[in-house]
C-alpha angles and dihedrals in degrees: 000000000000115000090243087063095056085054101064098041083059099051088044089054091048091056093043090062091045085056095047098044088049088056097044093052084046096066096038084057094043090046085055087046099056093040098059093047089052086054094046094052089048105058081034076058091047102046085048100050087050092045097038117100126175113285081073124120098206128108098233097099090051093057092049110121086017094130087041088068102041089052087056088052088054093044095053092041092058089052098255126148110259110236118203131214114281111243120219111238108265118206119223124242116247130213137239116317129253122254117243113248115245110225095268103059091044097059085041095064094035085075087049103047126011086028098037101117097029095044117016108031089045091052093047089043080063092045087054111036098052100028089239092158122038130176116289095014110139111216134209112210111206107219112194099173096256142116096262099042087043084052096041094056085047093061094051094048085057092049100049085053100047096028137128100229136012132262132154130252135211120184113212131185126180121214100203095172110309125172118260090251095046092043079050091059101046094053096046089042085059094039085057108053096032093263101155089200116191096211116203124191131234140166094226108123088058100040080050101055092043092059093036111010086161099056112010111166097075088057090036093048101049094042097052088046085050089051106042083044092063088039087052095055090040084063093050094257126157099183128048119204117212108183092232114162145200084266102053084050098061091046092049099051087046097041087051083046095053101031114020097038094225134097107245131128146172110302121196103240134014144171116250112239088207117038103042112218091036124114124194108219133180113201100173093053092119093044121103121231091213081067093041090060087046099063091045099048084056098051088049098239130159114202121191125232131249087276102223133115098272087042085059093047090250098128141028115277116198086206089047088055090046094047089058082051106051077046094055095042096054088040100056106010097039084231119161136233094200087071089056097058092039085054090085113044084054099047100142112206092213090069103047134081096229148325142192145212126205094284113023134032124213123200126196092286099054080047095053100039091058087038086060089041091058 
């Protein structure tokens, strides 16, 4: 090879390096190039989707959670359990709220639910058992101002309401000489609970302990049922309501035992000697006083006391005396104070000495002769 030939291969080869080395600084320039412009339209995409509401035409709302889905394809394909998003507790909305109950209507629905079985259906049970109350009577509730008269106007008032037939109903109550703070009590007591209380005044407490200022009740007793006998039948009642209870019962069988030496207790109606067409009942003679304290205690009312000077523990009480014994009795013997009540409705003639009825008296021999007849 001449020497001019060699010349010119190796020119040839030097311009093909130039060439090479242009193109391949074209495409490193053009790479920079294209990767910038991607960048660029990707932070342009990024300040739209923020700034794009719904009125846009574009299509980047519509490819928003995209990846998320498709995230969720891959997971499931791969066999993993889908999560989904967790969800902030919402609380419910309430509704209106509910009025507060006046006291009244507290103590209303307190007979009818959380006393149902110790107070109204008991009640009712009386009612029932021994007819105390029949369509068209007119009653005459006798409200003393305590716990178990307050009670007791409550319950027929119930059962006026939920009854099966009508009768009418005065409330009466005697003053027979309270205190102002006791006569006080007795009116906003009544106010309270919805009690419209006729209230009549009498001079008893003092005519009964001039005639017997040692033991007063019999006289007192005898002297406020006289008088609410003759205002009852003033009002057009045929029926008069004393608030008696179970308790009551049992004291006075044992107080008739001790001190009377006969066998008599509290019976649940009786005919007046006295005021003809007016019957005695007790409605509350299965209720006990222990439940009747209760649902006083939770309606937060104080009741007064009968006011006198044995109410006030001035003087000696023969009940009273009898009530610390039945406690005693059930506290250290277990004796109960159910067998006593049911004493009397199981009292057998054949075991007894004698008895009587209103008009005609029978001792052991007139027993045993009809025992030997049957």
């Amino acid at each position: 090879m001449s020497s001019e030939e060699k010349n010119n291969l190796i020119a040839s080869e030097e311009s093909n390096s130039k060439e090479l080395e242009e193109i391949k600084l074209e495409n490193v320039i053009n790479k920079i190039n294209n990767e910038s412009n991607e960048k660029n339209k990707l932070n342009s995409n990024t300040d739209h989707s923020k700034n794009c509401d719904s009125s846009c035409q574009c299509n980047c709302g519509k490819d928003k959670g995209k990846g998320k889905e498709d995230g969720n394809k891959e997971s499931q394909e791969n066999g993993e359990e889908e999560v989904g998003e967790v969800k902030v507790h919402e609380i419910p909305k309430r509704g209106k709220k509910r009025p507060l109950l006046s006291p009244k209507e507290s103590f209303e629905r307190d007979i009818i639910t959380r006393y149902r079985s110790k107070l109204w259906k008991k009640f009712r049970k009386a009612l029932q058992d021994f007819k105390l109350v029949e369509p068209g009577d007119k009653v005459a509730v006798a409200v003393s101002g305590g716990k178990d008269s307050l009670l007791m106007a409550k319950l027929f008032e119930e059962v006026q309401k939920h009854g099966d037939f009508y009768f009418d109903i005065v409330y009466l109550s005697m003053d027979p000489g309270f205190s102002p703070s006791n006569k006080k009590i007795l009116v906003d007591n009544c106010q309270t609970l919805g009690i419209d209380v006729k209230i009549e005044v009498s001079d008893v407490f003092e005519v009964a302990n001039k005639m017997s200022p040692n033991q007063p009740c019999f006289m007192c007793a005898k002297m406020r049922r006289g008088f609410l006998y003759r205002k009852a039948k003033e009002y057009g009642c045929n029926k008069l309501a004393l608030g008696h209870h179970f308790d009551d019962v049992i004291e006075t069988t044992l107080i008739n035992i001790f001190y009377a030496g006969s066998y008599k207790t509290m019976v649940p109606k009786v005919n007046s000697e006295n005021f003809e067409g007016l019957t005695l009942i007790r409605p509350m003679v299965y209720i006990r006083e222990d439940d009747i304290r209760s649902i006083m205690k939770d309606n937060n009312i104080t009741c007064m006391t009968c006011g006198c000077a044995v109410a006030s523990s001035k003087l000696p009480s023969t009940r009273k005396n009898v009530k610390q014994l039945i406690g005693e009795l059930k506290e250290k013997y277990g004796i109960k104070e159910q067998n006593i009540f049911r004493s009397a409705a199981n009292v057998n003639l054949n075991g007894i000495y004698g008895y009587k009825d209103d008009q005609e008296r029978f001792d052991y021999n007139d027993i045993y002769k009809r025992g030997k007849r049957q």
